[in-house]
Every structure is written in C-alpha cells, then in structure tokens.
C-alpha positions as CSV (number, residue, x, y, z in Angstrom):
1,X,0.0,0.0,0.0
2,X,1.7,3.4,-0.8
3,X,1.8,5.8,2.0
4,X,0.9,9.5,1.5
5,X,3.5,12.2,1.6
6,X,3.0,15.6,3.0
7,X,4.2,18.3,1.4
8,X,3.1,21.1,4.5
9,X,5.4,21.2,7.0
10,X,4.2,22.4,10.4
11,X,7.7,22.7,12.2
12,X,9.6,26.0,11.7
13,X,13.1,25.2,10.5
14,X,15.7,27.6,10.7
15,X,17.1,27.0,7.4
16,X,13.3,27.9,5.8
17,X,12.7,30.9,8.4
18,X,13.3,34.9,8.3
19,X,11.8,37.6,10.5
20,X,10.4,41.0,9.6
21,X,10.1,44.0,12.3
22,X,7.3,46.4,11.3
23,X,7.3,49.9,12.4
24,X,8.4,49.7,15.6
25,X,9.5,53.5,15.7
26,X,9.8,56.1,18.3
27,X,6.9,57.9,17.9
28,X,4.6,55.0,18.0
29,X,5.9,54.5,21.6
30,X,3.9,56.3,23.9
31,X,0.9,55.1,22.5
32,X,0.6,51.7,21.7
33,X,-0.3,49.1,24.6
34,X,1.9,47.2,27.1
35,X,5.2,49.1,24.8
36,X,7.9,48.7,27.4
37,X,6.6,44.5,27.1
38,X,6.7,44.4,23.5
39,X,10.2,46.0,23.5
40,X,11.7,43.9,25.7
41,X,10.6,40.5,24.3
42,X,11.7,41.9,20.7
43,X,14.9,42.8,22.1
44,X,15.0,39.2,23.2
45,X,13.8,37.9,19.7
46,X,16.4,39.8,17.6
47,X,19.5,38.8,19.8
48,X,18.3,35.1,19.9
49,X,17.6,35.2,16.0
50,X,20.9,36.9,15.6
51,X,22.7,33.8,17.2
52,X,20.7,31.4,15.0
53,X,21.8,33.1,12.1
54,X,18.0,33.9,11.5
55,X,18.2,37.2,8.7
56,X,15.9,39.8,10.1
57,X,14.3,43.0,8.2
58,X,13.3,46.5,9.2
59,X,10.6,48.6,7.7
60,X,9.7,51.6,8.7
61,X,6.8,53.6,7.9
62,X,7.2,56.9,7.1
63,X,10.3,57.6,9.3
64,X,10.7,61.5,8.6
65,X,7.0,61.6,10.4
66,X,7.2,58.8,12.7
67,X,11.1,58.8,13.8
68,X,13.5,55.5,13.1
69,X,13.1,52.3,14.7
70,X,13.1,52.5,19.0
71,X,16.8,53.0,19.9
72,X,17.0,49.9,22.5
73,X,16.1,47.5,19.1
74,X,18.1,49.7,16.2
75,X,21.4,49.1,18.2
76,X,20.7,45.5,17.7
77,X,19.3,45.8,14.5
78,X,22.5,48.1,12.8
79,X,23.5,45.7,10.0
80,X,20.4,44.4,8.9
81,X,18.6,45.9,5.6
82,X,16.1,48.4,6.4
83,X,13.4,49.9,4.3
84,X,11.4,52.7,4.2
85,X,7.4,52.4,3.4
86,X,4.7,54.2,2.9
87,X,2.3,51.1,2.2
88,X,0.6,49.4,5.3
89,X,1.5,46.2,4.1
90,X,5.3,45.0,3.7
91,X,4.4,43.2,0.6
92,X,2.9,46.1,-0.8
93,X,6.3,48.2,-1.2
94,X,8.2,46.8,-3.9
95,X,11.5,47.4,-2.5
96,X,10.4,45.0,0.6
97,X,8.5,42.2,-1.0
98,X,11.5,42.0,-3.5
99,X,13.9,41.6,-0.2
100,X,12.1,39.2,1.5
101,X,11.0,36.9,-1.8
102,X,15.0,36.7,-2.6
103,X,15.7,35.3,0.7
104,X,14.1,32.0,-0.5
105,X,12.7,31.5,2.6
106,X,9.2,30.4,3.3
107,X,8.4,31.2,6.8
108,X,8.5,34.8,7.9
109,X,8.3,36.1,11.4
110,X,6.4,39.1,12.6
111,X,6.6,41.4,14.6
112,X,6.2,44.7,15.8
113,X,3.0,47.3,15.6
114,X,0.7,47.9,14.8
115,X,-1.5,44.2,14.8
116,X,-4.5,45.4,13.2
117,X,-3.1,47.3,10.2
118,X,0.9,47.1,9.0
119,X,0.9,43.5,10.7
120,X,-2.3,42.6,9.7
121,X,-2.3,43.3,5.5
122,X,1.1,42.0,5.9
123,X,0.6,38.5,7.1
124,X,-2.5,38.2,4.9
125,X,-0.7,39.2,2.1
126,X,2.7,36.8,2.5
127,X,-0.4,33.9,2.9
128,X,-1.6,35.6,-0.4
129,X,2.1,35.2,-2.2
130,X,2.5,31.5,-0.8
131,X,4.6,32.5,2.4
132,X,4.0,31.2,5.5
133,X,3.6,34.2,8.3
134,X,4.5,33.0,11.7
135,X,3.1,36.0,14.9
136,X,5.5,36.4,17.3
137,X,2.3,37.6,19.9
138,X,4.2,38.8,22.8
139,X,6.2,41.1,20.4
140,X,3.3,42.2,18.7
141,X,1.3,45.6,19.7
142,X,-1.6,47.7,19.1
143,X,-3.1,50.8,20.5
144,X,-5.5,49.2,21.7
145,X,-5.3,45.6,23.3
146,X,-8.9,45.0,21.6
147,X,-8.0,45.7,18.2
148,X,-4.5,43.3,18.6
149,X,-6.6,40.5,20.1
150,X,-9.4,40.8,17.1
151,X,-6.2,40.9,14.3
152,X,-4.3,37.8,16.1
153,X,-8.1,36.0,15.7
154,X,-8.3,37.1,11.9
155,X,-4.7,36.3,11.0
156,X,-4.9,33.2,12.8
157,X,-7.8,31.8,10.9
158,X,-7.0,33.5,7.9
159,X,-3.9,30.7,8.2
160,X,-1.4,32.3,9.9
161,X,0.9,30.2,13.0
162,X,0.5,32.1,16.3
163,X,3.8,31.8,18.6
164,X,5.8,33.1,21.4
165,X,9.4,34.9,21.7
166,X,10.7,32.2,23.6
167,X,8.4,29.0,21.9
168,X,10.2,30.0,18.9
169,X,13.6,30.5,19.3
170,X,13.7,27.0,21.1
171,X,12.0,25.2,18.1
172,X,14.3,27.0,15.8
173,X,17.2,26.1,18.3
174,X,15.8,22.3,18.3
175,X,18.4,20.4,20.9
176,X,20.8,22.1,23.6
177,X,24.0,20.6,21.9
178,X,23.1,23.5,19.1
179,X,26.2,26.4,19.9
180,X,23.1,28.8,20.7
181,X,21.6,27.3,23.2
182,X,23.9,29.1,25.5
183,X,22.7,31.9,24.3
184,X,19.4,31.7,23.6
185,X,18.9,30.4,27.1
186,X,20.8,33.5,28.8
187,X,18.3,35.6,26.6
188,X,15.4,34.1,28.2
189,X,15.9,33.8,31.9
C-alpha cells in the first residue's frame, strides 16, 4: 500500500525561516499598549535570532513623520537591511517584497506594531504570495489591546501560526547541543 507524503510542514526550520520587524518606531511609543513589554521580548527575539543566524528585516513607515526604529532595538538591529514604506503592508512596497522573496525562505516572522493594520495586510498578504507568516504575539502591539486581540483572531484563521518569543527560538534552536543554546537560554531567563 503506498503511503501518502506531506508536502506542508508544520515545524519552523531555521534554514526555511526569516523575520520582519514592522514599524516599531519612536513615535509609536507612547501610545501603543503594554510598549515597554513588547520592546523587551523583541529585544529578546532579535538577539536570539541573531545567534541562530535567522536574517531579520526593518521597515519603517514613514520615518521623517514617525522617527526611526526604537533605539534599545536599532542598536541590535545596525546591520540588517532596512526599508522605508509608505504602504501598510510589507508586501505592498516593492522594494520590501523584493527583499524578502529573494531570501528563498518560506516562513516569515512578525513582529512589531501595529497588529491590526501594518501586521495585519502584511501577514494576509505573505499567505496571499504563498509565504508562511508565523506572529510572534508577545512582540506584537496595538493601541488598543482590543484591536490586537481581534487581528491575532483574523490572522490566525485567515492561516497564519501564532507563537511566542521564547516557543520559537527554542524550536528554531531544536536540541541544547546547538552552539546557541547558550545563548538563547541566557536571553530568556
């Protein structure tokens, strides 16, 4: 009897994974929900990432209006490729979509602000163009905690995996005899 292969896989591999921040900028700051949280478990995400050899991108919307990427995450962020925006959705600015299509990598990590609109028309757009968005939910904010529960719901059934800061840097890690576990485990203590 012949047995059926899969051609879906539901674990995120490193070698099949990037991660995009979006708009994560100063002005945004005082303003969206539980900030100082979402900060810190990004900070966390982009060092851990950075160990794994994960590639990271920056947008950022409109910076000469909404000031650069937070300084606690552009310090760790200095050599990865930024863009500039003026589309809600990453896919929707050329110079982006090209960037993250050339990577060759299928799964994409989110995160960043804000859940219901840049996030949002983001992940259901990389679902769209046959990408796989993964929502890092603790690093993901909103103005209002109502409006990021409602886009985590839509994104979610729309396809999209829903994960934690720390959930996936350990599958991405896979075994503590990886060189980052050190790391990674340092990071999240």
């Amino acid at each position: 009897m012949p047995t059926t292969t899969v051609q879906r896989t539901y674990r995120v591999l490193r070698e099949d994974t990037q991660a995009l921040l979006i708009d994560t900028q100063e002005k945004f700051v005082p303003h969206i929900d539980g900030m100082d949280a979402l900060v810190s478990r990004a900070s966390i995400l982009v060092q851990g990432l950075n160990a794994l050899g994960v590639p990271i991108t920056v947008n950022e919307q409109y910076p000469q209006g909404l000031g650069n990427t937070v300084p606690e995450l552009a310090k760790l962020l200095q050599d990865a490729p930024h863009f500039e925006k003026r589309a809600f959705s990453s896919v929707d600015d050329a110079p982006t979509w090209r960037h993250l299509a050339m990577q060759n990598r299928h799964h994409v990590l989110l995160f960043g602000i804000e859940a219901h609109v840049c996030v949002q028309q983001t992940a259901l757009d990389l679902l769209d163009n046959g990408m796989q968005p993964i929502l890092v939910v603790d690093a993901i904010g909103s103005r209002n905690a109502y409006d990021r529960k409602i886009a985590i719901r839509r994104m979610r059934r729309a396809g999209a995996v829903v994960t934690t800061t720390e959930a996936i840097l350990f599958e991405l890690l896979r075994s503590s005899s990886d060189p980052a576990f050190k790391t990674i485990s340092q990071l999240v203590k």
